[in-house]
C-alpha positions in Angstrom: -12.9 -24.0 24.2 -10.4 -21.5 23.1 -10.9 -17.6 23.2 -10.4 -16.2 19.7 -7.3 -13.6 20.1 -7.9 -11.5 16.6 -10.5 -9.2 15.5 -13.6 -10.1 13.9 -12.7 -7.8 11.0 -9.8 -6.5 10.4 -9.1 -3.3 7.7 -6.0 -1.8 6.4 -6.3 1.3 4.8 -3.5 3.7 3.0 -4.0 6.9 3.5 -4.9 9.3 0.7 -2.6 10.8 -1.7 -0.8 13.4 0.3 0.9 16.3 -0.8 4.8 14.6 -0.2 3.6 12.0 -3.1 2.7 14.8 -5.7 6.1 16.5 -4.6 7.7 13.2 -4.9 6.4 12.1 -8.3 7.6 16.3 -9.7 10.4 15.2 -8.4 11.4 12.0 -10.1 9.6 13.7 -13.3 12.1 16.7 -13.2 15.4 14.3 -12.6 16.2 15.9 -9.4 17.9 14.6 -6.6 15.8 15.7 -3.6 11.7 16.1 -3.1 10.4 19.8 -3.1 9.2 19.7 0.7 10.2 22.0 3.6 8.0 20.6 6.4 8.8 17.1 8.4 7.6 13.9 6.8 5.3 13.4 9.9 3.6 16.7 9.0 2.8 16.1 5.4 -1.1 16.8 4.9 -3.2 15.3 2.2 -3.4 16.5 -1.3 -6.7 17.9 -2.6 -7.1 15.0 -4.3 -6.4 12.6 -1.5 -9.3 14.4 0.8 -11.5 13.5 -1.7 -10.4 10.2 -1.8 -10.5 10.1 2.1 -14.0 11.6 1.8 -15.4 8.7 -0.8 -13.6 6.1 1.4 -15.8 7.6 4.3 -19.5 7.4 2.0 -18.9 4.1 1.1 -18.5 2.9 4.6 -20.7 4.8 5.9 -23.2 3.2 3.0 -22.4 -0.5 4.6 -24.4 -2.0 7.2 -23.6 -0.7 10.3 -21.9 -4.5 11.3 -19.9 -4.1 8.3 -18.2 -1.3 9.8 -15.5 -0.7 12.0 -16.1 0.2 15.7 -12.4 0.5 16.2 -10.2 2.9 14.6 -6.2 2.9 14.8 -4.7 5.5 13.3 -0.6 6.6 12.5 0.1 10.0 14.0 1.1 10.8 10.7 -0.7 14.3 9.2 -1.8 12.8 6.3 -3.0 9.2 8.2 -5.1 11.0 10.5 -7.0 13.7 8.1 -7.7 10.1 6.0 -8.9 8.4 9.2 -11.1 12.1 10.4 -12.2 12.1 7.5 -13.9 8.8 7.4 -15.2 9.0 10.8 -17.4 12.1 10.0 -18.8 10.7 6.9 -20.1 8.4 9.2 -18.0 5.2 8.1 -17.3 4.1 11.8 -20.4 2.3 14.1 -20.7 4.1 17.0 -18.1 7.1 16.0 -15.2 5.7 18.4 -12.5 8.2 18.9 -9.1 7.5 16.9 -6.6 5.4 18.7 -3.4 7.0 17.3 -0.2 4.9 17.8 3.3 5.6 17.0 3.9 1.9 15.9 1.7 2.6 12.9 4.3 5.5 11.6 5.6 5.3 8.1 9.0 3.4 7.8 11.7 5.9 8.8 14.3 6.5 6.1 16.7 8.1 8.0 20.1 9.7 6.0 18.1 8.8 2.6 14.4 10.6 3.5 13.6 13.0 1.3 15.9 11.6 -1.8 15.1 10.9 -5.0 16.4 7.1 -6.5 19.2 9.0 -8.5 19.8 11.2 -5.1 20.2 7.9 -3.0 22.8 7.1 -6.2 24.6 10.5 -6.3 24.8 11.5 -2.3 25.1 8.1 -0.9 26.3 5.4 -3.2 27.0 3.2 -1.0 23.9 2.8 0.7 22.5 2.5 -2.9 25.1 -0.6 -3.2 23.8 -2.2 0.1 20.5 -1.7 -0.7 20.6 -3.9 -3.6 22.9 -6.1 -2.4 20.6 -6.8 1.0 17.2 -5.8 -0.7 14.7 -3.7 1.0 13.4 -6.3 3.4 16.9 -6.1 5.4 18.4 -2.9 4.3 18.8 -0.1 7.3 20.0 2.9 5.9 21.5 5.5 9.0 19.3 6.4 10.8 16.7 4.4 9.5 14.6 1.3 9.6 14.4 -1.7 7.5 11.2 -3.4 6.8 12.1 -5.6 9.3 12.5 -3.2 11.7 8.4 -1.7 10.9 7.2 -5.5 11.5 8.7 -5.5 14.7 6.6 -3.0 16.2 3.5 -4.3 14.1 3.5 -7.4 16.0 3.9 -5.6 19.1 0.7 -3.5 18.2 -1.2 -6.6 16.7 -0.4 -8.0 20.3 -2.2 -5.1 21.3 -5.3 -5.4 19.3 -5.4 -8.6 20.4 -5.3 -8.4 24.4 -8.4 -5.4 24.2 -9.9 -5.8 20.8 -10.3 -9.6 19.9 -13.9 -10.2 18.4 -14.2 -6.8 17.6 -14.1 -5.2 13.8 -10.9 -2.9 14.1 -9.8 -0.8 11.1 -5.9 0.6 10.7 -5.4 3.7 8.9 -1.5 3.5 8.0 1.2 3.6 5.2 2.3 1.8 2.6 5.0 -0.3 3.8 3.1 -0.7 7.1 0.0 -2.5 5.1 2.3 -4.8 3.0 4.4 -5.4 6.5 0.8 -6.3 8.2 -0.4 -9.0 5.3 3.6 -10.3 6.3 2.7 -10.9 9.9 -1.1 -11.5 9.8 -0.9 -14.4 7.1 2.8 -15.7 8.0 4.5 -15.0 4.9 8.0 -15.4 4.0 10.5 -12.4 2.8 9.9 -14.1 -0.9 6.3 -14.4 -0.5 5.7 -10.4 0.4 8.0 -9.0 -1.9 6.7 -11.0 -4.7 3.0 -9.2 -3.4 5.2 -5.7 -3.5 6.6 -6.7 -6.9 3.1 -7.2 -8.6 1.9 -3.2 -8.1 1.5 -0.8 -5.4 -0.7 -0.3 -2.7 -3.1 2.5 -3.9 -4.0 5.4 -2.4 -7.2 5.1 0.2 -7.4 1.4 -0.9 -9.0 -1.0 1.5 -7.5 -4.6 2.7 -9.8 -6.6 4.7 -9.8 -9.8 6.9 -12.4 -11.9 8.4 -11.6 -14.1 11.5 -12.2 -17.7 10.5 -12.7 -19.9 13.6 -12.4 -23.1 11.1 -8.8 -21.9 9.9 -6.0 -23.9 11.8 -6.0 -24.9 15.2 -7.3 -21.8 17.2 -8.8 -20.1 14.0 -7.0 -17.3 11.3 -7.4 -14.5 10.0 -8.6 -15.2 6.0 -7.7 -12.2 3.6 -11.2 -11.0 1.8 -9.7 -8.1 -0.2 -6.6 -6.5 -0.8 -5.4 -3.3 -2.5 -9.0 -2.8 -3.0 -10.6 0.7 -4.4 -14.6 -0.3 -5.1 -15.3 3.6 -3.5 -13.2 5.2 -6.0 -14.9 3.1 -9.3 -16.3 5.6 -11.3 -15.7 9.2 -8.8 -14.7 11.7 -11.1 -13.3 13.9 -7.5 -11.6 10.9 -6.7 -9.3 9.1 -8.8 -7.4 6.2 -8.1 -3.5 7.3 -7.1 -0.1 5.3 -5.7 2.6 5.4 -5.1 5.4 3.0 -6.1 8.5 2.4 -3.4 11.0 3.4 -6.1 13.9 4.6 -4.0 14.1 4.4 -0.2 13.7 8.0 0.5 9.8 7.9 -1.0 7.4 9.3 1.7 4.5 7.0 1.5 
């Protein structure tokens, strides 16, 4: 008999709106070429808005049955990751309150030369990399001093290796970033580079929105990982604090 090597559950979760998101869209609204924001990308908080977002995230786990909720929690050491993934855990959304496993693998995808640019700053400071960008696309496009998106789902498998050698049969939630939750569903259900940007192409990933797998043991030859939700936002339905944000990946610069 084989040993099942994924989670029993597995949950993906974008962090609330953060304040680099409300800076970003004034930005792109004014025309300018960089985003409004003096402190590192790493130490970008939440907006109001996305702690209340964080908040009704935590009530309607905490709400579930107490097997419908995580009893592991990963986190990125990203500001705005971690106040999401606090906040959950003291509305009582995690079984058995485990503390928050924060790994750097889980960190937003690194920009490098372009962070902090608008999509007609990457145009007017760096043309080039504007040129390569479309001619590669996002998936393979490494701007200086940056990553591409194959570069994030490099270190995802290395962490999903991770979950697997201490957590299989567990439930295990992942509080992350954007790119990081599209880059998961590309390595969890073996998709192609056409298959995830097509996912990308048909809307963003929304603010504090859940994506959820449950390990099916029927599913290939060792069992899978089948998706249940994705991009989901049931506890924000009808929260007039909470209000469903996101944020689309409209230059390479956008802090998500």
């Amino acid at each position: 008999m084989t040993t099942a090597r994924w989670p029993k559950q597995l949950w993906i979760v974008r962090h609330g709106e953060s304040a680099g998101n409300v800076a970003r869209d004034r930005a792109h609204a004014l025309g300018v070429d960089r985003i409004d924001l003096a402190a590192r990308d790493v130490d970008i908080p939440l907006s109001a808005l996305g702690k209340e977002q964080a908040r009704a995230l935590g009530r309607w786990f905490a709400d579930r049955p107490a097997a419908e909720r995580p009893d592991v929690l990963f986190a990125s050491p990203y500001r705005r990751a971690l106040e999401t993934a606090r906040s959950l855990r003291s509305a009582g959304g995690l079984d058995g309150d485990p503390a928050i496993c924060i790994d750097e693998r889980l960190r937003e995808k690194e920009f490098g030369i372009l962070d902090g640019l608008t999509t007609s700053g990457v145009a007017s400071v760096y043309p080039e990399q504007a040129h390569l960008r479309r001619l590669l696309g996002k998936f393979y496009h490494r701007p200086p001093g940056g990553e591409s998106w194959c570069d994030v789902i490099f270190r995802l498998r290395s962490l999903l290796d991770t979950i697997a050698l201490h957590h299989a049969g567990q439930r295990v939630m992942i509080v992350a970033h954007q790119v990081v939750v599209l880059c998961l569903r590309y390595v969890v259900e073996r998709l192609t580079e056409q298959e995830i940007l097509a996912i990308d192409a048909e809307g963003d990933v929304a603010n504090a929105s859940v994506t959820e797998y449950r390990f099916d043991p029927a599913a290939g030859t060792h069992g899978s990982m089948a998706l249940v939700r994705y991009n989901a936002v049931p506890h924000l339905a009808g929260d007039d604090t909470a209000s469903v944000t996101s944020e689309p990946e409209r230059t390479p610069g956008v802090r998500g």
